[in-house]
C-alpha positions in Angstrom: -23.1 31.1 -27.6 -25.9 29.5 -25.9 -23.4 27.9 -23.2 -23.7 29.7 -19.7 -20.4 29.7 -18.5 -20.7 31.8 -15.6 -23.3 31.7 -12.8 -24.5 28.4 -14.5 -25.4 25.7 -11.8 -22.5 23.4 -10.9 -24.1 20.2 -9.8 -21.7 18.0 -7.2 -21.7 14.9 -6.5 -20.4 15.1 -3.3 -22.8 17.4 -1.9 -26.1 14.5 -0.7 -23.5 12.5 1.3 -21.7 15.6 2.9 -25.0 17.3 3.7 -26.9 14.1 5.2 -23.7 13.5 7.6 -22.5 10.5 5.5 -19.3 11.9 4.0 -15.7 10.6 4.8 -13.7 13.1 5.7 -9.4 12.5 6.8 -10.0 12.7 10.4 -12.6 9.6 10.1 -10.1 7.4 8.8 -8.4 4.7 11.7 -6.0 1.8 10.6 -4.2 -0.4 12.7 -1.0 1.4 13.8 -1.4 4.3 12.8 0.5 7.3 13.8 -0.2 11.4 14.0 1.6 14.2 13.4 1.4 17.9 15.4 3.3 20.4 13.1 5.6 23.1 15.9 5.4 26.5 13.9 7.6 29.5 14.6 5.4 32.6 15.4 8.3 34.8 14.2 8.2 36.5 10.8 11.9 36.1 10.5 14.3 34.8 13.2 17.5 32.6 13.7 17.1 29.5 15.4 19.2 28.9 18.8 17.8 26.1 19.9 14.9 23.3 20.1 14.2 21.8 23.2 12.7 18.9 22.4 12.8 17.1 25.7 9.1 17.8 27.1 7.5 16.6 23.9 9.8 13.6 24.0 8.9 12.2 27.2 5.0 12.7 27.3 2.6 9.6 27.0 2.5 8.5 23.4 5.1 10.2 21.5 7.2 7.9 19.5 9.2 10.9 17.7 10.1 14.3 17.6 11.2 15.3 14.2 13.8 17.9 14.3 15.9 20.1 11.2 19.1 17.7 12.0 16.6 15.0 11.3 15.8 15.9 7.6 19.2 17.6 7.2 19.8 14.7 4.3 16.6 15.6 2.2 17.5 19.3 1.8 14.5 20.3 -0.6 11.3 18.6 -1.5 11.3 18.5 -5.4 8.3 20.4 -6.6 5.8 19.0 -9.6 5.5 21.7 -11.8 2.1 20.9 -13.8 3.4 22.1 -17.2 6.3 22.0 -18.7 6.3 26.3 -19.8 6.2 27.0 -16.0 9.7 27.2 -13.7 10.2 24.9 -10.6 10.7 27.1 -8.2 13.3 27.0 -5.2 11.8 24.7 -2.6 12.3 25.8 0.8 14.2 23.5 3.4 12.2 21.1 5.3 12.7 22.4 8.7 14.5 25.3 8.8 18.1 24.4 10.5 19.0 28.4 11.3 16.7 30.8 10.1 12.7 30.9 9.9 11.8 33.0 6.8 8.4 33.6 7.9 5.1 33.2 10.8 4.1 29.6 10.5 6.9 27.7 9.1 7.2 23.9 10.2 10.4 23.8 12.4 9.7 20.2 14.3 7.4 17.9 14.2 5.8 15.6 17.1 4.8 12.1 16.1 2.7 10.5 18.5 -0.1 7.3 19.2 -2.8 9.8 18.7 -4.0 13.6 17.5 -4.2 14.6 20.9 -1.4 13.2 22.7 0.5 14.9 19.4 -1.1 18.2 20.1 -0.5 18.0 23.4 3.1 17.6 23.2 3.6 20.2 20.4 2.0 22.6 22.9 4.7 21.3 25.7 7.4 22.1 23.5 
């Protein structure tokens, strides 16, 4: 086999405008309106929920929501695309979590806000 499959050179088209500063990347792009999200994740491995406070990130400057499990309670699970048909779907788990985090970083609210950093900012109040 004359192919080089391994270790052959890749060229990428992407690479001249990335390396010359002229690449577009999702935190360049603005539109009118536009709205951010700060994800709140549980530090816990596992752990039952008592309560959110939400009431901080509510009232600083710029937040328009605070996204809690009551919230998405109607969606229950995200359907997953499962890219061929010989593999399983498997379980999807909820949203936001309405009792129990199952592990260190799972989503349990979500801050929506004018801008990234009045987002961040109220995520870190909360």
């Amino acid at each position: 086999m004359s192919e080089r499959l391994f270790g052959a050179k890749v060229r990428r088209r992407e690479d001249p405008r990335l390396v010359t500063g002229q690449g577009r990347y999702v935190g360049d792009v603005a539109l009118p309106g536009m709205l951010h999200v700060a994800v709140a994740r549980s530090p816990h491995a596992h752990a039952r929920i008592a309560r959110i406070d939400a009431g901080r990130a509510r009232g600083s400057a710029g937040v328009v929501h605070v996204l809690l499990p009551p919230d998405v309670a109607a969606y229950e699970r995200l359907p997953l695309l499962v890219p061929h048909s010989s593999l399983v779907n498997p379980a999807c788990p909820e949203l936001l979590p309405r009792e129990i985090v199952s592990y260190p970083g799972q989503a349990v609210a979500c801050v929506i806000a004018e801008s990234a950093e009045q987002a961040e900012d109220a995520r870190a109040r909360s």
